[in-house]
Every structure is written in structure tokens, then in C-alpha cells.
C-alpha positions as CSV (number, residue, x, y, z in Angstrom):
1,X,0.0,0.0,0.0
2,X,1.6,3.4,-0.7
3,X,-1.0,6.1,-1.4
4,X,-3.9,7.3,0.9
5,X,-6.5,10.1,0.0
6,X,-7.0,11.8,3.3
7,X,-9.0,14.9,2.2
8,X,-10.1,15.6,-1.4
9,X,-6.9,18.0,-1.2
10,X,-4.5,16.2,0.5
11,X,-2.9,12.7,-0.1
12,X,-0.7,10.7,2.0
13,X,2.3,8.9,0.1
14,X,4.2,5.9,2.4
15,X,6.3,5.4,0.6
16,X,7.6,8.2,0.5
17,X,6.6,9.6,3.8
18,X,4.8,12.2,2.3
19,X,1.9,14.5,2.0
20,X,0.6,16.5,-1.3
21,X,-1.3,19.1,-0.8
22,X,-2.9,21.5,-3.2
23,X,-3.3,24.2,-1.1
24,X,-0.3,24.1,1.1
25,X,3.1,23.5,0.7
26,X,4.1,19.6,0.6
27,X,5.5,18.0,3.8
28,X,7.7,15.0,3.9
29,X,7.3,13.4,7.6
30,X,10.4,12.2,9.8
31,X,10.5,8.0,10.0
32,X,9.3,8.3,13.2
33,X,6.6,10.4,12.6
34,X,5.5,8.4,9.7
35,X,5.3,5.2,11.6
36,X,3.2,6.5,14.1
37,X,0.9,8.1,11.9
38,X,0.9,4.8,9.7
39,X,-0.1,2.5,12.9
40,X,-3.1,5.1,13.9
41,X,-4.3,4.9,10.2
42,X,-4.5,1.0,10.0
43,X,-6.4,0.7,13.1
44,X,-9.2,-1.5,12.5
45,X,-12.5,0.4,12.4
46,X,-10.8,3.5,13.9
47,X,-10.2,1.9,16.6
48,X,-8.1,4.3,19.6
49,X,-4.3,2.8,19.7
50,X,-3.5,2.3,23.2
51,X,-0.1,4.2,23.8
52,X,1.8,1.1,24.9
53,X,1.2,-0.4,21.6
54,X,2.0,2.7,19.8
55,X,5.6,3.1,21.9
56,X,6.1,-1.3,21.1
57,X,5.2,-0.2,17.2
58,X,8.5,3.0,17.5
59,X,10.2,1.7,19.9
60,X,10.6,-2.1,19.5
61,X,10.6,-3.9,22.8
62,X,11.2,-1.3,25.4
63,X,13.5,-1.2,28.1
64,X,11.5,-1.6,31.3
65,X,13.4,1.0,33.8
66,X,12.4,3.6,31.1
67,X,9.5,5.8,30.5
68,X,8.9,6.3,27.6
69,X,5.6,7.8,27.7
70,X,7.0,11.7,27.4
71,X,9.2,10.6,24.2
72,X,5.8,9.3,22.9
73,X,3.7,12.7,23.6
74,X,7.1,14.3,22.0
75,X,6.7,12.5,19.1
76,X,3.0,13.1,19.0
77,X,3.2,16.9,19.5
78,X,5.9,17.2,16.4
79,X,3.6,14.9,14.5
80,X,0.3,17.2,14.8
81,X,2.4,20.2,14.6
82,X,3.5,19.1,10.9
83,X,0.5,18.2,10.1
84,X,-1.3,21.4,11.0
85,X,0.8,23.1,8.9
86,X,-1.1,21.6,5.9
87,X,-4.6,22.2,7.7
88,X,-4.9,18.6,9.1
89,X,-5.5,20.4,12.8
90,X,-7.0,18.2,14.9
91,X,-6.7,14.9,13.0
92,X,-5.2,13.2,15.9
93,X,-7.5,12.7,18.8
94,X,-6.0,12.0,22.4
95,X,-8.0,9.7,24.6
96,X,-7.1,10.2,28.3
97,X,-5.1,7.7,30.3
98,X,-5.5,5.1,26.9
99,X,-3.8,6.6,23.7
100,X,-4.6,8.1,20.4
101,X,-6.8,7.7,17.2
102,X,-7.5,9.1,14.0
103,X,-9.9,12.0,14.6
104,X,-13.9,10.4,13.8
105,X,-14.5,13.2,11.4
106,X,-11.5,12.8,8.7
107,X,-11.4,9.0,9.2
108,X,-15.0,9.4,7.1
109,X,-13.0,11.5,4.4
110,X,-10.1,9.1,4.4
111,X,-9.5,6.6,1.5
112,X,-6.8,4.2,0.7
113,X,-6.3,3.4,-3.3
114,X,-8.3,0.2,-4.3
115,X,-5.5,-2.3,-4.8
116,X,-4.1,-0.9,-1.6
117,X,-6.8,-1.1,1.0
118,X,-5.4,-2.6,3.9
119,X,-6.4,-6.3,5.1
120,X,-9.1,-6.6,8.2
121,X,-6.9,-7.2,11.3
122,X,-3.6,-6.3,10.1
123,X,-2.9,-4.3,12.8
124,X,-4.5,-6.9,15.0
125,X,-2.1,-9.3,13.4
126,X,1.0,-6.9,14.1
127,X,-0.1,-6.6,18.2
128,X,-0.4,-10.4,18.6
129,X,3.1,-10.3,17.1
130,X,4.2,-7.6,19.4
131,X,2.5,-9.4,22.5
132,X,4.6,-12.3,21.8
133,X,7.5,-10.4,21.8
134,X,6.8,-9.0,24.8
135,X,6.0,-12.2,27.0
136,X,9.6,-13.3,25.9
């Protein structure tokens, strides 16, 4: 999968970690920021990604004397600041003491390319991979 039509103006490119705009100015996201952004987008239904799978999806399996929940609202903050700066505000909704998700109103807008539409459960199938990881 490599292209994703988030608003009729704007269009996500993973491949390339980047967003065209018509209106705005293009803007190429860091790895980190695209990874993050890529796991909230192939939430199944929409789902809210609980933060402790979001820092196992950056971070690999974590160190456990280290928080790493401020590098994770960091990462977050840089994430919605770039993408404000093409008019995609308040795409990223925080849920208190749980994690994030894709904002309800441009997950209705949001469209991945036909041949590319992602598989039901494969970020289910990523987290049982993760939890297994994690039990080692």
C-alpha cells in the first residue's frame, strides 16, 4: 500500500513519507513520525491505539526501567504540529489515560487506493506479534 486520500486535497504517500497538498506546501514526515501516523491509520475500524502499543510499534521492545511515555507525547506533538501546517489540525484525537486515534471526522474523508486497502486485522495481526514479543 503506498497512497492514501486523506482529504479531497490532500494525499498521504508511504512510501515516500509524504503529504501532497494542493493548497499548502508539501511536507515530507520524519520516520518516526510516519510510523506512528501509519499505525493510527491502520487501526481496524478506527479503533483508539493504546499508547503502549504505539511506543512497542517506535520503539521495539522497550526497556523496562524507562519511560517512555514523554518521548511518545514528544513524538506526537511534532507529529500534529507538521500536520497542522497543511490544515490537518485536529486529526489526531487523544483519549485520556488510553492513547490516540484518528480524529472520527477525517477518518469518514479518508480513503486508501483500491488495490491498496489494507487487510481486516492487520494491525490486529501486528499486536499479537508484538505481544509475543513482549511475553519473551
Amino acid at each position: 500500500m503506498t497512497k492514501v486520500h486523506i482529504t479531497t486535497n490532500i494525499e498521504y504517500d508511504m512510501k515516500n513519507r509524504t503529504f501532497t497538498c494542493r493548497h499548502h506546501d508539501n511536507l515530507t514526515l520524519t520516520h518516526t513520525q510516519s510510523r506512528c501516523f501509519e499505525a493510527l491509520l491502520h487501526t481496524e475500524s478506527w479503533q483508539p491505539l493504546h499508547k503502549d502499543e504505539l511506543i512497542t510499534l517506535l520503539w521495539g521492545k522497550c526497556n523496562r526501567h524507562f519511560n517512555y511515555e514523554p518521548a511518545l507525547i514528544q513524538k506526537v506533538y511534532l507529529l500534529r504540529k507538521a500536520l497542522s501546517s497543511i490544515g490537518l489540525t485536529d486529526i489526531i484525537v487523544t483519549i485520556p489515560r488510553f492513547g490516540y486515534q484518528i480524529n472520527e471526522k477525517h477518518a469518514r474523508e479518508i480513503r486508501f487506493c483500491r488495490e491498496e486497502t489494507p487487510r481486516k486485522g492487520f494491525i490486529s495481526g501486528m499486536f499479537d506479534k508484538i505481544s509475543i514479543m513482549l511475553r519473551a
